[in-house]
Every structure is written in structure tokens, then in C-alpha cells.
C-alpha positions as a Markdown table, in Angstrom:
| # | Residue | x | y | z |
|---|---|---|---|---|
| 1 | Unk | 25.8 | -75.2 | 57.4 |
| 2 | Unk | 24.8 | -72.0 | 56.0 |
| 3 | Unk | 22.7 | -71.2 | 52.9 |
| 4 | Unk | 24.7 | -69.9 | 49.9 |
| 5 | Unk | 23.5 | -68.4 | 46.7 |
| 6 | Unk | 25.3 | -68.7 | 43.4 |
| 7 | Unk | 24.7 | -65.7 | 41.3 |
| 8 | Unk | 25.6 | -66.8 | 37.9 |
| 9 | Unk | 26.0 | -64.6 | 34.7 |
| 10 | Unk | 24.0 | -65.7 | 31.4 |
| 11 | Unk | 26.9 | -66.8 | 28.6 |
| 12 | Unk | 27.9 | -64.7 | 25.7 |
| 13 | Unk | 25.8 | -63.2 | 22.9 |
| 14 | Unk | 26.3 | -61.5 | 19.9 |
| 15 | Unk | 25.4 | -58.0 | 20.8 |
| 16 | Unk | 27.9 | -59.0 | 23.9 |
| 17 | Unk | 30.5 | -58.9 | 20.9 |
| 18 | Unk | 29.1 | -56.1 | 19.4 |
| 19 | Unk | 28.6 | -53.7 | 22.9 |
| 20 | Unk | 25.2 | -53.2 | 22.5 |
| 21 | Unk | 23.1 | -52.3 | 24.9 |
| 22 | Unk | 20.8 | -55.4 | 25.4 |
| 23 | Unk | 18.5 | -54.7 | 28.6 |
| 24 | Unk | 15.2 | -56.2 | 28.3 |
| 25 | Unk | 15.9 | -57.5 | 24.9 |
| 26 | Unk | 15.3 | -61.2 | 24.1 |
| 27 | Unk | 18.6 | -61.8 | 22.9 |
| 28 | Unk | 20.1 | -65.7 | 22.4 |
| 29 | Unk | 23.2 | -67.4 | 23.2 |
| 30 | Unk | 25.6 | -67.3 | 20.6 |
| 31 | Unk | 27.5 | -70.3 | 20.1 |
| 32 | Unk | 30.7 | -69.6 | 22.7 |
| 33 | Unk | 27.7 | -68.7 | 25.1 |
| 34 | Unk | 26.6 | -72.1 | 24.3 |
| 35 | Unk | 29.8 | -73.4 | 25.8 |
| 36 | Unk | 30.5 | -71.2 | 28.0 |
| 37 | Unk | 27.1 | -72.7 | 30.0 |
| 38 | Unk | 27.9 | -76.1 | 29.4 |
| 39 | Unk | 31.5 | -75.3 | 31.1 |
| 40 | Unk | 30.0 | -73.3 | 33.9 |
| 41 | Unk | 27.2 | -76.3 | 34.2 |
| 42 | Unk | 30.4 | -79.1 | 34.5 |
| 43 | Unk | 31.6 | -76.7 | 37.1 |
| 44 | Unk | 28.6 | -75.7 | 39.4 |
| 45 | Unk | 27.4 | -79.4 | 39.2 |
| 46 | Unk | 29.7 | -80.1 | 41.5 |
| 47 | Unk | 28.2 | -77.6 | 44.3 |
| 48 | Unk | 25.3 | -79.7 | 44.6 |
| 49 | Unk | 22.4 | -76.8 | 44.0 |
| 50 | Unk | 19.1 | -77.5 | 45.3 |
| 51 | Unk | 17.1 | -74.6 | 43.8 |
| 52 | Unk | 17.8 | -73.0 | 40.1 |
| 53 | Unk | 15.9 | -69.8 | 39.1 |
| 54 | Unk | 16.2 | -67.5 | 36.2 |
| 55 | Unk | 15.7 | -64.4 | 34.6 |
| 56 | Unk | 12.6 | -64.9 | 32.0 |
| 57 | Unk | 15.0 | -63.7 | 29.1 |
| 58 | Unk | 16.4 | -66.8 | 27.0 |
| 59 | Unk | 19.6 | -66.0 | 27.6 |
| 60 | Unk | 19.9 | -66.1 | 31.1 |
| 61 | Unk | 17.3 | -69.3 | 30.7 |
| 62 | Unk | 19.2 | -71.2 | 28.4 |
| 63 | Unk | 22.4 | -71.0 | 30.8 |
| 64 | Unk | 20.5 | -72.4 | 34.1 |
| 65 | Unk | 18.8 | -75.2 | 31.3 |
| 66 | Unk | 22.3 | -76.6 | 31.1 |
| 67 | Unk | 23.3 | -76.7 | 34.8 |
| 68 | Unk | 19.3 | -77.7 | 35.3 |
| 69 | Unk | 19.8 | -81.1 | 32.8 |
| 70 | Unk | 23.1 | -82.1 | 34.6 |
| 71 | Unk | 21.9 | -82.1 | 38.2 |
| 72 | Unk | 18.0 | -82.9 | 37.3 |
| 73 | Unk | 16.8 | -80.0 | 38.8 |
| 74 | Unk | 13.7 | -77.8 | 37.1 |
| 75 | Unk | 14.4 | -74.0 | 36.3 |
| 76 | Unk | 12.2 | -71.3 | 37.8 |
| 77 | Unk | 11.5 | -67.9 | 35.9 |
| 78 | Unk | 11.4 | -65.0 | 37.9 |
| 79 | Unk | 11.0 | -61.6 | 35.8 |
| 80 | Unk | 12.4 | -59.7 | 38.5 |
| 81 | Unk | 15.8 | -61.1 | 37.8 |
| 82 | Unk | 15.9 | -59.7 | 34.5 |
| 83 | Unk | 18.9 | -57.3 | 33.2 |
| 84 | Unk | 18.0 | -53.1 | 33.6 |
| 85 | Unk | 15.7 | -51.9 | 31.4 |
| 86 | Unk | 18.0 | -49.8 | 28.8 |
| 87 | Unk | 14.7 | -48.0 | 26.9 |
| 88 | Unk | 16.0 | -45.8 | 23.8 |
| 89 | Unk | 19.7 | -47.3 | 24.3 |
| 90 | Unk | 18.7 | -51.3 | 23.7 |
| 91 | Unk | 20.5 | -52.6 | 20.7 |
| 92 | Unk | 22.7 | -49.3 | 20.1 |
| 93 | Unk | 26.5 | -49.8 | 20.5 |
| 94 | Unk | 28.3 | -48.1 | 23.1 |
| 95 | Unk | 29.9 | -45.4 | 20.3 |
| 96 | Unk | 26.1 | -44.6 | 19.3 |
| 97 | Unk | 25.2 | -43.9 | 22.8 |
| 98 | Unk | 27.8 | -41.6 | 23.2 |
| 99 | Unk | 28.0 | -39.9 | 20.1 |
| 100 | Unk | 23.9 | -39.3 | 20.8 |
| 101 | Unk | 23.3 | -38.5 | 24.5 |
| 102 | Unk | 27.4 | -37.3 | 25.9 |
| 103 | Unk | 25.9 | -36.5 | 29.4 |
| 104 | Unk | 23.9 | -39.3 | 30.1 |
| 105 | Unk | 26.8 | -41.8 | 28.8 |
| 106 | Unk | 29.0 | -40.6 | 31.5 |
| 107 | Unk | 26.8 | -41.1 | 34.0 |
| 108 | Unk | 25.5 | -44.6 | 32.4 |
| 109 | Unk | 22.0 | -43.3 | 32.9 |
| 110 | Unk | 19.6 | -43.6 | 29.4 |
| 111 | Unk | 17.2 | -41.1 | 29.7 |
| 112 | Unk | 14.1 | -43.3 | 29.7 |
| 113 | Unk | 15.5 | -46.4 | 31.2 |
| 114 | Unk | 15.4 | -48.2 | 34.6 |
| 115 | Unk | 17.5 | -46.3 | 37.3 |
| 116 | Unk | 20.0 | -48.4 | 39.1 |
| 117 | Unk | 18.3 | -48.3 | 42.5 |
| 118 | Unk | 14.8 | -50.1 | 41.3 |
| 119 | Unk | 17.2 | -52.4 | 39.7 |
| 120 | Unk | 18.6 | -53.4 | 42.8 |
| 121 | Unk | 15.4 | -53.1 | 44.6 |
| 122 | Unk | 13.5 | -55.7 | 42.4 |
| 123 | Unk | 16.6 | -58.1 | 41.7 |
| 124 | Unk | 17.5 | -58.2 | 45.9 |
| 125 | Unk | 13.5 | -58.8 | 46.7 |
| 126 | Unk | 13.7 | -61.6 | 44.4 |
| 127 | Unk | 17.0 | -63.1 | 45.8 |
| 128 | Unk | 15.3 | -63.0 | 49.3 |
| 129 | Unk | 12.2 | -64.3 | 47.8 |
| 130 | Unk | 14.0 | -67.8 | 46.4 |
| 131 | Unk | 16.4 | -67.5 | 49.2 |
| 132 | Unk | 13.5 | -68.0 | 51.7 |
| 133 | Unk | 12.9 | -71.4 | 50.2 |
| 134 | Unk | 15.9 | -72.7 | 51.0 |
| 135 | Unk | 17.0 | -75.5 | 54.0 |
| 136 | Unk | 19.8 | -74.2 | 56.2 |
| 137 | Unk | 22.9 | -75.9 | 53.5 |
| 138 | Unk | 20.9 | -75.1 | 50.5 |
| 139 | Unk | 22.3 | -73.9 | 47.2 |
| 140 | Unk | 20.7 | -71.5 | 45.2 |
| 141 | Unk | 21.7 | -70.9 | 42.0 |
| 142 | Unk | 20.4 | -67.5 | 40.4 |
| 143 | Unk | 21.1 | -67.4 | 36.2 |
| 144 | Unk | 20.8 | -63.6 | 35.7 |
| 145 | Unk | 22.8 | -60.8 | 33.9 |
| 146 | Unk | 25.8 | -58.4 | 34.2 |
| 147 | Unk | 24.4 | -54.9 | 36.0 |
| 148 | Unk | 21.5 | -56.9 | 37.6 |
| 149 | Unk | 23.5 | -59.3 | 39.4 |
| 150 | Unk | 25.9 | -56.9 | 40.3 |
| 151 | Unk | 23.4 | -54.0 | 41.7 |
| 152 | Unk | 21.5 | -56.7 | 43.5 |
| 153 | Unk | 24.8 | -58.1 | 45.3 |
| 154 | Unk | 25.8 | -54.7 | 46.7 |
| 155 | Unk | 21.8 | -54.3 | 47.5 |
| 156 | Unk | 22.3 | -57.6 | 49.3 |
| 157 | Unk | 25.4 | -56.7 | 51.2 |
| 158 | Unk | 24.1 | -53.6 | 52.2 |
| 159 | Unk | 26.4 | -51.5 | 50.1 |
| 160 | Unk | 25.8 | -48.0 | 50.3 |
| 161 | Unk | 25.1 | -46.3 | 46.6 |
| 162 | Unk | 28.2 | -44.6 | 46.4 |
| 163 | Unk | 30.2 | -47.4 | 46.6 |
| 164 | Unk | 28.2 | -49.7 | 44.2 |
| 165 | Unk | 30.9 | -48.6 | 42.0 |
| 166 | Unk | 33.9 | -50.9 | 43.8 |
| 167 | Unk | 32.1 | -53.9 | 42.7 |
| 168 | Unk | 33.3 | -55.2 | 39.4 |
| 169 | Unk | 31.5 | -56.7 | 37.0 |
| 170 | Unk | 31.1 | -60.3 | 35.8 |
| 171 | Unk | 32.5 | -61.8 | 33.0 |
| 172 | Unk | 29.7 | -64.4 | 30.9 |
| 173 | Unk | 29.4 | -67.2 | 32.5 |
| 174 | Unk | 31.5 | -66.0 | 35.4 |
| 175 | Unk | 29.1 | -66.2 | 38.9 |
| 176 | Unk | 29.6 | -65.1 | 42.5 |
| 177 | Unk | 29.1 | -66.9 | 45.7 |
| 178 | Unk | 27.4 | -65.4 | 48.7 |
| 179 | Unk | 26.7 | -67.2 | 51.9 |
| 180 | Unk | 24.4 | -66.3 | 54.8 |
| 181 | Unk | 25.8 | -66.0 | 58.3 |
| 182 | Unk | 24.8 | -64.4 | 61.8 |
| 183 | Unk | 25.2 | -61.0 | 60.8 |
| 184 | Unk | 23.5 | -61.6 | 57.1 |
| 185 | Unk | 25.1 | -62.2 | 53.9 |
| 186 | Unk | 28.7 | -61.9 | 53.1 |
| 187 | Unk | 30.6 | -62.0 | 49.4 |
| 188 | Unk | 32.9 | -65.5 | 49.5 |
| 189 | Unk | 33.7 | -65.0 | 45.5 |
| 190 | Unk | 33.3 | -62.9 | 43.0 |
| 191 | Unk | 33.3 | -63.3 | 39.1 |
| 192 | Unk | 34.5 | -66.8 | 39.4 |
| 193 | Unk | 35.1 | -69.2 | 36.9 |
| 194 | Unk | 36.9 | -67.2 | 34.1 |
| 195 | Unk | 40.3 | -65.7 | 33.7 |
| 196 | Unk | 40.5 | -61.8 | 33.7 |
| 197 | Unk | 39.1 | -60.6 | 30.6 |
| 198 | Unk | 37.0 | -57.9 | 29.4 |
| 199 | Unk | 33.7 | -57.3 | 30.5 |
| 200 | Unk | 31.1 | -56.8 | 27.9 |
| 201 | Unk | 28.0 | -56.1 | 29.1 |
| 202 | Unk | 25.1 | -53.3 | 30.0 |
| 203 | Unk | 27.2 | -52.5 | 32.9 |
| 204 | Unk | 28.9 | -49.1 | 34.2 |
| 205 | Unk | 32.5 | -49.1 | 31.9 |
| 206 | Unk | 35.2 | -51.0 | 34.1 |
């Protein structure tokens, strides 16, 4: 048995709907995000986790509460998990980025926010961190968000920069699977759970 982490995204939200940029910004589940936890909670019951931890931001909390209820598990808040820090661009929609700063939307970069590579440096130290505490077949089930889960999974893998791009992103409520095995970890699914649709979230564009 190996020791597999479930990387789950938080459900939808209203700026989700809207395209803002939420970041750091404490923003709730709407009520599809609502049911799109409880769905994904049915789902990942099922895998048996034995450790749920979770971004400190309600939305990525509130998803891992409705796994944590079915399989009587408690959630642990790590603040390292939380989404990138989006500074001047948090709560603007996508069109007010680019009509304001052209150059720095095509590059996904805001000015005074959290560059991707201490994003994945802080979201891959704490998916070691909880991983540690795992037994050899242990499931650990990590509620975060879109461009955190998705920088710290090629982090992870050992993805060099320029090819973080080839990684798509996650859908709400849509998780990936990695398990650990003799030469470290290895992708088994990604954005699982959901049809094809499109991605809103602080991610790169898709």
C-alpha cells in the first residue's frame, strides 16, 4: 500500500460566477458550492480518508466540513494551503484587470501579489508537512483552491516552471489524486469528479 493524497478544490462561489479575482479573500460557498461539497463528500467517502486538512479560508473549510461530518473525521487548518495572494486584483473581474494593468494580465502576474513560485513553495511544504503523518495506506485529503492546488502539484511532481503551464486546472469541487511510490509521487487523476466545463477561478486562463 502506498500513501495517496486527495487534493480537492473548494465548491463554487459567487465571485466564481462573477470572475473575480478572489485570493486571500474570505469568500463563502454559494449555494451550488453547497452541493457541490455535499456531492464530492458522497464521493470521497468512499476512499476511506484518514487525515482532512484545509485551507483557513471558509470556502475551502466548509467543503472538507462536509466530507469531515460523513466519515467522522476532524478538519485541520493549515494557512499555507490558502489560494495566491491576488493584492490590488482581489475582487476585480477578469475585464477590470485587463482593461487596468494589459501587461501584467498576460502574464497573470498582479503587480503586488504572491508570485507563483512561493505559492508552490508554501502549498508543497505543507502537503509534505500533513503527508508525513500519514501510515503507509493513508489517505489524505487536502480541501484547497484552483492555482494553489495546481502550483503545488507540479511543485510536488517535480515539474520544472516552464511546464507548470501543461497542468490544467480544476473545476469546483473537482480533486486530483496523487500517490507516493519508490521514485516519489506520481499524478493517478486529475480534476476528477466533474464533467468538462469551464474553469473559473484565480488561475492562469485555460
Amino acid at each position: 500500500m502506498s500513501r495517496r493524497i486527495v487534493c480537492l478544490r473548494h465548491g463554487q462561489t459567487l465571485w466564481n460566477v462573477e470572475h473575480r479575482f478572489q485570493g486571500h479573500t474570505d469568500i463563502a460557498l454559494d449555494e451550488t458550492g453547497q452541493a457541490q461539497a455535499a456531492r464530492a463528500a458522497s464521493l470521497l467517502a468512499a476512499l476511506k480518508p484518514t487525515l482532512i486538512v484545509s485551507s483557513d479560508l471558509s470556502r475551502a473549510h466548509d467543503t472538507a466540513m462536509a466530507l469531515a461530518r460523513i466519515v467522522k473525521l476532524d478538519v485541520a487548518v493549515d494557512k499555507d494551503l490558502r489560494e495566491r495572494g491576488g493584492g490590488a486584483w482581489e475582487g476585480l473581474t477578469r475585464e477590470e484587470i485587463r482593461a487596468r494593468w494589459p501587461e501584467e494580465y498576460i502574464a497573470w502576474e498582479a503587480p503586488d501579489g504572491e508570485p507563483v513560485t512561493e505559492v508552490a513553495a508554501r502549498v508543497v511544504a505543507a502537503m509534505r508537512r500533513w503527508a508525513a503523518q500519514l501510515d503507509d495506506d493513508g489517505l489524505l485529503v487536502i480541501a484547497s483552491h484552483g492555482a494553489a492546488l495546481r502550483l503545488g502539484i507540479c511543485e510536488l511532481l517535480g515539474l520544472p516552471e516552464e511546464l507548470w503551464h501543461s497542468l490544467g486546472g480544476l473545476g469546483n469541487c473537482s480533486w486530483s489524486v496523487l500517490e507516493e511510490g519508490r521514485k516519489g509521487w506520481r499524478l493517478l487523476e486529475h480534476n476528477a469528479g466533474t464533467l468538462p466545463e469551464p474553469v473559473n477561478s484565480d488561475d492562469i486562463e485555460t
